[in-house]
C-alpha positions in Angstrom: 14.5 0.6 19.3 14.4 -3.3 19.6 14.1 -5.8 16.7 12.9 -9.2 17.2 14.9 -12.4 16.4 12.8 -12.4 13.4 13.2 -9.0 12.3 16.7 -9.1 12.4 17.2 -12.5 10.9 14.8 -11.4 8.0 17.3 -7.9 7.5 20.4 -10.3 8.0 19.4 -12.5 5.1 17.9 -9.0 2.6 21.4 -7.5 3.2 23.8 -11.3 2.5 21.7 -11.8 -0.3 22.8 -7.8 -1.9 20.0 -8.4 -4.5 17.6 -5.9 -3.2 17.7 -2.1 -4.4 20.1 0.4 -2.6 17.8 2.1 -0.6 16.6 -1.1 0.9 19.9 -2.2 1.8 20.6 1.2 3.5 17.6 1.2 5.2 17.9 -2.6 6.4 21.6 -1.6 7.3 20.5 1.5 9.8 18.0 -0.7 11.5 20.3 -3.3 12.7 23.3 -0.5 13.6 20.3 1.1 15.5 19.1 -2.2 17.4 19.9 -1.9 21.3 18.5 -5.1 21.8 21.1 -8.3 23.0 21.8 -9.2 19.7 21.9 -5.9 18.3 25.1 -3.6 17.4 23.2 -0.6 19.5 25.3 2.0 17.5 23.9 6.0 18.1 22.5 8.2 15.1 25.9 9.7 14.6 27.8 7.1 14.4 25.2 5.2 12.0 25.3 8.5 9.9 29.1 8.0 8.8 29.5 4.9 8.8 26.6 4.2 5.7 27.6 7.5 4.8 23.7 8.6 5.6 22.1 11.8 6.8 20.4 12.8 9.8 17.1 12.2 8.4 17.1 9.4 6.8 18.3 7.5 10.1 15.7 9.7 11.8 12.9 8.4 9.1 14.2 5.0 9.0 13.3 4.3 13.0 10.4 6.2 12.9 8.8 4.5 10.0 9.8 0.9 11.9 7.9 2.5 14.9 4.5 3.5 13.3 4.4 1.5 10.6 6.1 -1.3 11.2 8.9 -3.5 9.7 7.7 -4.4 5.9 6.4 -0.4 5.5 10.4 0.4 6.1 11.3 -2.3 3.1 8.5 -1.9 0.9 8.3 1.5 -1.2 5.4 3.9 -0.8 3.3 3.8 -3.5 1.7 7.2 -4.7 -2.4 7.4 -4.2 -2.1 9.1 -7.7 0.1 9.3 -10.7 2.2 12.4 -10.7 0.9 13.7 -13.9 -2.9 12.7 -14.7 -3.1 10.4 -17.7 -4.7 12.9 -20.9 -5.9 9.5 -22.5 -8.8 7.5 -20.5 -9.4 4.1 -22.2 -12.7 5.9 -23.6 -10.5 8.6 -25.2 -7.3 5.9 -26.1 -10.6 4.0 -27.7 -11.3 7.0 -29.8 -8.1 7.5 -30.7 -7.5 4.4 -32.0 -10.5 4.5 -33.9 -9.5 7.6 -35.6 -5.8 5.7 -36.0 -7.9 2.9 -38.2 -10.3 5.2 -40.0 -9.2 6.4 -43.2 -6.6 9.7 -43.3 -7.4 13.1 -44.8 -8.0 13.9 -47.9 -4.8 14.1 -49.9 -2.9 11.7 -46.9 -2.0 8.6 -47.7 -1.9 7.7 -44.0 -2.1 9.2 -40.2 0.7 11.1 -39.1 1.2 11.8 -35.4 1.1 15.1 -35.9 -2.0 14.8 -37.7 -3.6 12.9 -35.0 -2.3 15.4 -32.1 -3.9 18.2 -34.3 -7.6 15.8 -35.2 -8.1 15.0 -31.3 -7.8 18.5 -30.4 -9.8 19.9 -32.9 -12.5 16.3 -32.1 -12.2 18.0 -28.7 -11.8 14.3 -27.8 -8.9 16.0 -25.6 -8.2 19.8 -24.7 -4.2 19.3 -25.7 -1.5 16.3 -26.4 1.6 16.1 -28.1 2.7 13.9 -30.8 5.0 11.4 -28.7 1.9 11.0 -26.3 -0.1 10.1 -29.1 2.8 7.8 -30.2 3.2 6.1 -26.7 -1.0 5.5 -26.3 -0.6 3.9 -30.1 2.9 1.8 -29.3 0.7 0.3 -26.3 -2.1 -0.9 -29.2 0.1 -1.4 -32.5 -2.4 0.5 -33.7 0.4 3.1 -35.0 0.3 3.9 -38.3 3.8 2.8 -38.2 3.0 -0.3 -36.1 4.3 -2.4 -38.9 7.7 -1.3 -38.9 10.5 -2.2 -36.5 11.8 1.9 -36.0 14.6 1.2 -38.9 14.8 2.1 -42.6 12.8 -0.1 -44.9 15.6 -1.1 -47.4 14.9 0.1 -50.9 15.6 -2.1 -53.8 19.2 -1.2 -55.8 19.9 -1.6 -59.1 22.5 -3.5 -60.1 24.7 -3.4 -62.7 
């Protein structure tokens, strides 16, 4: 494969600045080893492989990616068309969970647990299951926790002294 001036001035400069993550670095290194054009080092797969200490397919995916997809596809990472696990919240069910958050707590509660919440939204049907630290994580987003006010530590208590 051949790079253009530009290309390889673009991977020359990613690689002297070092600020970029590994994997860019590695993948910016493999494609100037692999350039065969005048200004390129021309180097085969195997010897790319140990001198980045690389495997076979990576240098294999790194020049076919540059061929189909193109230079900034290489550099740039692949974003996923969907989350790996499926939000349970929606903003219409984080809404109604922080409405239930506000309203007032059970009888005999002086405020909302999370466990009370995980068990209220289930039994709402507002959602089919969640657990309290997602209920805790939708609610830190909001500061609509019903420990919101509190910075995680230990209120201090008042001592006597004597």
């Amino acid at each position: 494969m051949r790079l253009s001036a530009g290309e390889r001035e673009r991977l020359e400069v990613l690689i002297r600045k070092g600020k970029s993550p590994a994997q860019r670095l590695l993948k910016a290194r493999i494609l100037l080893k692999a350039d065969i054009s005048e200004d390129g080092a021309g180097w085969s797969d195997s010897r790319i492989m140990r001198a980045l200490e690389t495997s076979p397919s990576m240098v294999y995916r790194v020049r076919q990616q540059l061929v189909e997809e193109g230079l900034e596809a290489v550099l740039s990472r692949k974003q996923r068309a969907t989350p790996a696990i499926p939000r349970i919240f929606d903003g219409e069910k984080e809404a109604k969970l922080i409405a239930l958050a506000c309203s007032k707590p059970p009888k005999g509660r002086t405020r909302w647990t999370l466990r009370l919440l995980e068990n209220k939204v289930v039994e709402l049907e507002i959602v089919d299951r969640a657990s309290d630290s997602t209920i805790g994580r939708v609610l830190k987003k909001t500061f609509s926790s019903p420990i919101a006010g509190s910075n995680g530590s230990s209120r201090r208590r008042p001592t006597a002294r004597s």
